[in-house]
C-alpha positions in Angstrom: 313.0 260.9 47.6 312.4 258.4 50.0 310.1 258.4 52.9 312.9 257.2 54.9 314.2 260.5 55.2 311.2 262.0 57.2 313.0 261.9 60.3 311.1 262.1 63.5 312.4 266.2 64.0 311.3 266.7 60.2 307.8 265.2 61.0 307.2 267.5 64.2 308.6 270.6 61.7 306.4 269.5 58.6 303.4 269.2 61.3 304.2 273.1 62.9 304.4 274.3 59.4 301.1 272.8 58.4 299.4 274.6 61.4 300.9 277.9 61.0 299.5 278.0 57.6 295.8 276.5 58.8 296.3 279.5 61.2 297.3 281.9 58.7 294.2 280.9 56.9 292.1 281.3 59.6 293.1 284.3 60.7 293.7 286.6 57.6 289.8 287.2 56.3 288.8 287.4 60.2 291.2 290.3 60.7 290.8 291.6 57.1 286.8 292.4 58.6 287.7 293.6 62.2 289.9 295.9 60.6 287.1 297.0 58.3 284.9 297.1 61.0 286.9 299.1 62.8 287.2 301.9 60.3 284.1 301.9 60.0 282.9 302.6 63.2 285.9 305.2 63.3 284.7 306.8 60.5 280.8 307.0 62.0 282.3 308.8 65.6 279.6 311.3 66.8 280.6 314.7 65.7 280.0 316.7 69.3 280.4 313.4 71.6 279.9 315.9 74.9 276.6 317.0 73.4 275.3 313.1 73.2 273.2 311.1 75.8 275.9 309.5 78.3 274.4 306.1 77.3 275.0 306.5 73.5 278.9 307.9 74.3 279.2 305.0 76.6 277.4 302.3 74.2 280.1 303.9 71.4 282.9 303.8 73.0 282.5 300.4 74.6 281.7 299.2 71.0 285.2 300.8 70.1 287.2 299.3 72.8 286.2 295.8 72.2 286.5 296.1 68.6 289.8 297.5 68.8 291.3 294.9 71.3 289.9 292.3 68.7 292.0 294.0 66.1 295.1 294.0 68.4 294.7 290.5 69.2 294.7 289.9 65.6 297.4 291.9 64.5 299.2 290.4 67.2 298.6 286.9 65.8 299.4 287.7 62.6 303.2 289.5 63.9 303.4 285.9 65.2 302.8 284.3 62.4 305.4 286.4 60.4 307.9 285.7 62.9 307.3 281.6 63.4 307.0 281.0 59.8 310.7 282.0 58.5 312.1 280.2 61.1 309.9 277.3 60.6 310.6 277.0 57.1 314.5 277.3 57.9 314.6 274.7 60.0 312.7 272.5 57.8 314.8 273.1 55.0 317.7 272.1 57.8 316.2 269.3 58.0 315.6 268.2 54.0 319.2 269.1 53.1 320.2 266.3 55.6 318.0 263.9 54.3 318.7 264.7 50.5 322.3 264.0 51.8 321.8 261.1 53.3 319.0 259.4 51.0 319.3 260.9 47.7 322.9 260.2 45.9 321.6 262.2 42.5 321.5 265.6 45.0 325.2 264.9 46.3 326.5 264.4 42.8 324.7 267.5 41.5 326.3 269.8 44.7 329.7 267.9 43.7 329.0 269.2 39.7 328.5 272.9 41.2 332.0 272.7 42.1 333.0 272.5 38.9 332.7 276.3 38.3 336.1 276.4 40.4 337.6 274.8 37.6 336.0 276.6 35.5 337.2 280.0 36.7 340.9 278.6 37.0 340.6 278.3 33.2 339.7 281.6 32.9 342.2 282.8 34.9 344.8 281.0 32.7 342.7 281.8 29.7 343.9 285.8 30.7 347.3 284.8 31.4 347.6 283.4 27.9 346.1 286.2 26.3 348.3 288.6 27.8 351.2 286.4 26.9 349.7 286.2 23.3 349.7 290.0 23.2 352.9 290.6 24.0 354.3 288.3 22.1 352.4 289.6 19.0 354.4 292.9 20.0 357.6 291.3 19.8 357.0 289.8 16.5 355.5 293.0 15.0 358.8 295.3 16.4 361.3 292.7 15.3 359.2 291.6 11.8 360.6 295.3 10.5 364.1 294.8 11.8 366.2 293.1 8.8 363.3 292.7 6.3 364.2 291.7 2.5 361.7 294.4 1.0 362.9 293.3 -2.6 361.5 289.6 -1.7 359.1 290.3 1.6 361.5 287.6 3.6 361.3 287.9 7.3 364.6 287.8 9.0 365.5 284.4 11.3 365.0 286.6 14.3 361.4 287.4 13.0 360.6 284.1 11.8 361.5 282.4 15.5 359.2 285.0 16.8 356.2 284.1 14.8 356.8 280.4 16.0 356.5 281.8 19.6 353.4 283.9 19.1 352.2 280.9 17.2 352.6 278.6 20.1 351.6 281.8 22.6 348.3 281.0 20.3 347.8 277.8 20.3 348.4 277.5 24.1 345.0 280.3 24.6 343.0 278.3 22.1 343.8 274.9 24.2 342.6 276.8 27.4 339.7 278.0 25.7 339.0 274.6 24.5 339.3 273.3 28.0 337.4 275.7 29.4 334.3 275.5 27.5 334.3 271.5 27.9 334.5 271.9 31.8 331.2 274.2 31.1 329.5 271.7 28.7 330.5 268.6 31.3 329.0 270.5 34.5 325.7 271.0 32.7 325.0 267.7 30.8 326.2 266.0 34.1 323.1 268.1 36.4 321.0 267.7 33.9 321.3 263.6 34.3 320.8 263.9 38.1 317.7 265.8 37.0 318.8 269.2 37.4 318.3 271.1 34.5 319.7 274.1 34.7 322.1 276.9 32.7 325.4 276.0 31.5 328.5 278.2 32.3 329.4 281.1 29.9 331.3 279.2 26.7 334.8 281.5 26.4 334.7 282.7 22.7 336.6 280.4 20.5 339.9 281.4 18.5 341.9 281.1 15.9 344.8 283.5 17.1 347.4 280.7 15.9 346.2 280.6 11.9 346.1 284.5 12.1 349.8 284.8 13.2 350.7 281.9 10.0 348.4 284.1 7.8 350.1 287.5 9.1 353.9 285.8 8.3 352.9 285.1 4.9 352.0 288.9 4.3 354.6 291.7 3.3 355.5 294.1 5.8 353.2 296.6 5.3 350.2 294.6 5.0 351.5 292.0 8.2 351.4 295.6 10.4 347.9 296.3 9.8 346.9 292.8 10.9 349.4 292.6 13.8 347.4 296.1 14.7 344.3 294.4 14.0 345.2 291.1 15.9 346.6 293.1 18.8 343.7 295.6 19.4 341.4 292.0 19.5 343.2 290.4 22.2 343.9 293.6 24.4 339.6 294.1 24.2 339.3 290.4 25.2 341.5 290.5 28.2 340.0 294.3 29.9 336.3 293.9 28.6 335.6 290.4 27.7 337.2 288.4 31.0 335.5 290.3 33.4 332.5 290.3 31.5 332.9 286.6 31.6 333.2 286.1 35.0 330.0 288.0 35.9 328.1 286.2 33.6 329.7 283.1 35.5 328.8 284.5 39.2 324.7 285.0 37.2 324.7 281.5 35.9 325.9 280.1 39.9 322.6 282.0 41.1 321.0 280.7 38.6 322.3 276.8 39.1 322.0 277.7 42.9 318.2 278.4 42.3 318.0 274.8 40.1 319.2 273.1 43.2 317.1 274.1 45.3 314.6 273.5 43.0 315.5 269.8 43.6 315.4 270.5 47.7 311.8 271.7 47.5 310.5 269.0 45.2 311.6 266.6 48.1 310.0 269.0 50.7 306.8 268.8 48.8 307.1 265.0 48.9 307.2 265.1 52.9 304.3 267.6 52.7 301.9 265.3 50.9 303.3 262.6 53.3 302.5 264.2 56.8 298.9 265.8 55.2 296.4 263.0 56.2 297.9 263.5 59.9 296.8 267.1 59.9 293.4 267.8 61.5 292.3 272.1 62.0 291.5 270.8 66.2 294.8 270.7 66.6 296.0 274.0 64.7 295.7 276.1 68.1 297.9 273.8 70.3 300.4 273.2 67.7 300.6 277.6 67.3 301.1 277.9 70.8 303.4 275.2 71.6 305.4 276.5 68.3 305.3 280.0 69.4 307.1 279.2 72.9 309.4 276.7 71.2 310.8 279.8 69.0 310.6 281.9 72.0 312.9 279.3 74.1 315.5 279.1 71.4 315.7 282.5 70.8 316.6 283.0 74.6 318.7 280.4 74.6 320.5 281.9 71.6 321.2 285.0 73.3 322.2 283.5 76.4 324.5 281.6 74.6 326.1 284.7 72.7 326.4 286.6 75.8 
């Protein structure tokens, strides 16, 4: 990633970022011991405070108020922090997507190979279509493979034999989806791995050989043909209502998971423009930077509603 992209928005962000977390640092063991300090003294509250000298209740109880406005200030601070940070680090990441965009050609064409799960899902789509196709016409040819049957020479009659061509073809046509399908899955992940995305690969769709079944099947006598039609038929009915869905949720995982990848490759860059802006970043200047973040926030926030209303 080039330092071209640090931008002079993305410098002042990557600066407030760097303070809020010098602050954070700061401020977390100081108000992990006021709190403990403050238990502390809770826990050691005279028993019969009415019965004490006036200057020990008043010595307590002045020693109570301060520390407790200490631990207010600091849980304050640290509500701050929780608030500024999020927004910080949304702004920043804002700010890198642009300059990936605009510097970085390898993080264009890995959102562009993302896309390709469209296609992919299209295929699957058809791949369904074909399969219910396939099933019914396995149906045909099973009702019409009894009609007009030579049982002395297991022939098929013409009617029967034209409809194992269809349901051959009906066959053929799922396996060229599936075939399709799977190099659409094996394209999208070999091509993010070159821009340096390595990542998972779309689910594979299980590969078939419905078309040599139904030329197996037509060879068969009758009897034997109806156990494999029932067989073949059961097996493509379980992969259209259990194994497509199952498919595409495994597909909608793997996006999550290639989303993760990619922004993987966002915060790499973000790191890089980390290191860059460190040797600017001196503690003196963490208070300043808080403040002046804090109203910053503050002003776009109001703004924001304003804007709504």
């Amino acid at each position: 990633m080039k330092e071209s992209g640090l931008t002079r928005k993305l410098h002042d962000l990557l600066h407030r970022e760097a303070h809020l977390k010098l602050c954070r640092a700061h401020t977390t063991p100081l108000w992990t011991k006021k709190e403990a300090e403050l238990r502390a003294m809770q826990a050691t509250r005279p028993r019969f405070m009415a019965l004490i000298s006036r200057k020990r209740r008043e010595e307590y109880q002045a020693g109570l108020a301060k520390t407790e406005k200490a631990v207010e200030q600091m849980r304050h601070r640290m509500q701050m922090l929780d608030l500024c940070e999020p927004h910080i680090a949304k702004m920043i990441e804002e700010e890198v997507e642009k300059a990936l965009r605009d510097e970085c050609p390898e993080y264009i064409q890995a959102l562009a190979a993302l896309r390709q799960k469209d296609d992919w899902l299209r295929c699957l789509e058809r791949f369904g279509g074909k399969i219910f196709e396939f099933t019914r016409a396995l149906g045909n040819v099973r009702n019409l493979a009894c009609s007009g049957y030579g049982r002395q020479n297991n022939v098929y009659s013409n009617s029967a034999l034209q409809a194992f061509t269809l349901a051959y073809e009906a066959g053929r046509l799922v396996e060229e989806e599936v075939k399709f399908a799977n190099r659409i899955a094996d394209t999208q992940v070999a091509a993010l791995r070159t821009y340096g995305v390595v990542t998972r690969s779309l689910p594979r769709l299980p590969e078939t050989s419905f078309s040599e079944w139904v030329n197996r099947i037509k060879l068969l006598p009758l009897a034997e043909a109806q156990l494999q039609f029932d067989s073949l038929i059961e097996n493509t009915k379980t992969l259209h209502v259990t194994g497509i869905p199952e498919l595409r949720s495994q597909a909608d995982q793997v996006e999550i998971a290639q989303d993760g990848d990619i922004k993987n490759f966002l915060f790499a860059a973000w790191d890089q423009f980390r290191a860059t802006v460190a040797p600017e970043i001196f503690p003196g200047d963490t208070e300043r930077s808080v403040v002046s973040t804090e109203e910053m926030l503050t002003t776009i926030a109001r703004n924001s509603v304003v804007g709504r209303l």
